[in-house]
C-alpha positions as CSV (number, residue, x, y, z in Angstrom):
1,X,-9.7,95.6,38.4
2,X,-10.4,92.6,36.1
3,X,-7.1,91.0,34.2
4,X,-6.5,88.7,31.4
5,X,-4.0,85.7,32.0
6,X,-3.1,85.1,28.6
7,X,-1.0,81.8,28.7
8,X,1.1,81.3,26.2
9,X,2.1,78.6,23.4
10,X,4.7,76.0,23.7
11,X,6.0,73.6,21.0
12,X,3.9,70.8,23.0
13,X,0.7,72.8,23.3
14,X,1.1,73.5,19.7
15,X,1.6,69.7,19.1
16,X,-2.0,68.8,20.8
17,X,0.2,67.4,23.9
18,X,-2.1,66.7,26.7
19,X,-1.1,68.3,30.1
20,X,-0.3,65.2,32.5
21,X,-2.9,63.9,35.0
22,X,-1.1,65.6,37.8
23,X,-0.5,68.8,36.5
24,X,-4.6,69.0,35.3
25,X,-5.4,67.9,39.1
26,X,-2.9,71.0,40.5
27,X,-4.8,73.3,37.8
28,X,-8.0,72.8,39.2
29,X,-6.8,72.9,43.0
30,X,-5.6,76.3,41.8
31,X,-8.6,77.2,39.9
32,X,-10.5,76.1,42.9
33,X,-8.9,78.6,45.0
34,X,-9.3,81.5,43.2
35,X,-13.1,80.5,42.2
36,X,-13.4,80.2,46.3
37,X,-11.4,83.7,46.9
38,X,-13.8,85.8,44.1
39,X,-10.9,85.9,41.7
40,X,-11.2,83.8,39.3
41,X,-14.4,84.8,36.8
42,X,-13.3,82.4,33.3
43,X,-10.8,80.3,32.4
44,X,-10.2,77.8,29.6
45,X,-7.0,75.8,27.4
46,X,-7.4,76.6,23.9
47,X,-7.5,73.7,21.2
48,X,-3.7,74.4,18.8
49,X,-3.5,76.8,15.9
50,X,-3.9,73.8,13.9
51,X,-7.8,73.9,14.7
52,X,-8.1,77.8,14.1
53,X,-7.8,80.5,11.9
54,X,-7.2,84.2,11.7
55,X,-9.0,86.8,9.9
56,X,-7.4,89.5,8.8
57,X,-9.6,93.0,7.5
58,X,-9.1,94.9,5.1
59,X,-11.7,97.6,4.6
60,X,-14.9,96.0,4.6
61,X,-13.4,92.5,3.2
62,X,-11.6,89.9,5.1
63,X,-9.5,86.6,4.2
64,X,-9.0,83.9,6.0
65,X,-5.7,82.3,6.9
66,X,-6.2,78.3,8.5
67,X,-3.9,77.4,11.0
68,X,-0.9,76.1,12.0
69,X,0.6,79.0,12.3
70,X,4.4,79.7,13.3
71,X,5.2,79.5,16.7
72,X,5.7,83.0,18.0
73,X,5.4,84.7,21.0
74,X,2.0,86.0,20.6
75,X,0.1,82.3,20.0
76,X,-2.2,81.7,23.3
77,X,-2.4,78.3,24.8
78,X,-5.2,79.3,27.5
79,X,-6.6,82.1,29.4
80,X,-8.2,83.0,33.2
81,X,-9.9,86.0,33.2
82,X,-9.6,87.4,36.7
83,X,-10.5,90.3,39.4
84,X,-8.0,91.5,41.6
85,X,-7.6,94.7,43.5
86,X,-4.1,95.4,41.6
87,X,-2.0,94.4,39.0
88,X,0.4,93.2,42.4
89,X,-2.2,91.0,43.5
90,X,-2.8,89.3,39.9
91,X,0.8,88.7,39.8
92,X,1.0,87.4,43.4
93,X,-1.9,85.0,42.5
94,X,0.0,84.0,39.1
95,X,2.7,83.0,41.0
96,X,1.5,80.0,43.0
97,X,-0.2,79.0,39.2
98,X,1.3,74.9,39.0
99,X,3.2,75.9,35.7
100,X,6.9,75.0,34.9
101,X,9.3,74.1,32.1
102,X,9.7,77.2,30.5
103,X,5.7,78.1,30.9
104,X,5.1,81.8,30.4
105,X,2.0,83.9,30.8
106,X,1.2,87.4,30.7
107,X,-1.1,90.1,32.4
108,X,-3.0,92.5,30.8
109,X,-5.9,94.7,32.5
110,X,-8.7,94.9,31.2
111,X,-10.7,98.0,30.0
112,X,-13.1,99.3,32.2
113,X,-16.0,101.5,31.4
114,X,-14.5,104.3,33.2
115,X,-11.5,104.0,30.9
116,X,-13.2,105.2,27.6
117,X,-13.8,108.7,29.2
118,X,-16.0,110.7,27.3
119,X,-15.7,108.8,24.3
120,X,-18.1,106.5,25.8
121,X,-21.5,108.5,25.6
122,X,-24.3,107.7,28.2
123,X,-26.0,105.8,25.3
124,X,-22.9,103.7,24.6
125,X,-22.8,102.5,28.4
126,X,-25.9,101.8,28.8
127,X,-25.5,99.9,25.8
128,X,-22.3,97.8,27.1
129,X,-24.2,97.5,30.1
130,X,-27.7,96.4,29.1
131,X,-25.2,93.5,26.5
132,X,-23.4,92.6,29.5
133,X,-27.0,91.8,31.1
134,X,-27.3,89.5,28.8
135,X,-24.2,88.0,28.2
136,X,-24.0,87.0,32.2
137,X,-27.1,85.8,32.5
138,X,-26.5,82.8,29.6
């Protein structure tokens, strides 16, 4: 099963505050452990809201907000992407993560193809799968 770590915002992330030179060296022992033990398959900080933006749709037109934006539960900070066996085992993993202060992260499976059912015609997954190809092999 493959699971997004979806780390969330803080006022200091928000504020461009780098993460201290001991707390970068404990993230990449961790990282380094789960890179060693096949879990870990991305992971990456994400520059603050400042330095984005956000599209939102509307039929087939979109505007475009810049950041900041308010500080809210659902602004992400960073991300691992991960493949456990469970949801127990993400979380067990998680837990040894070097984070404290307040940090908070959340766990969300990811889709599989199995998980579209029939929706998901023999075309379409060979389609995902044949992109996917491709997308690995960059």
């Amino acid at each position: 099963m493959r699971f997004m770590v979806i780390v969330k915002a803080s006022q200091d992330s928000e504020a461009g505050v780098m993460p201290s030179t001991e707390l970068l060296a404990a993230m990449g022992k961790f990282n380094e452990e789960m890179v060693e033990a096949g879990v870990m398959q991305a992971g990456e900080g994400l520059h603050p809201t400042s330095r984005g933006a956000r599209l939102k749709y509307a039929g087939a037109n979109a505007s475009v907000r810049h950041g900041p934006f308010d500080l809210t539960n659902d602004l992400v900070a960073g991300f691992w992407l991960i493949e456990t066996k469970s949801l127990d085992e993400a979380i067990a993993w998680m837990k040894r993560a070097p984070f404290d202060g307040g940090a908070e992260i959340e766990i969300r499976q990811v889709f599989a193809p199995e998980d579209f059912g029939e929706q998901l015609t023999p075309e379409l997954r060979e389609n995902e799968a044949r992109l996917r190809a491709q997308t690995f092999r960059k």
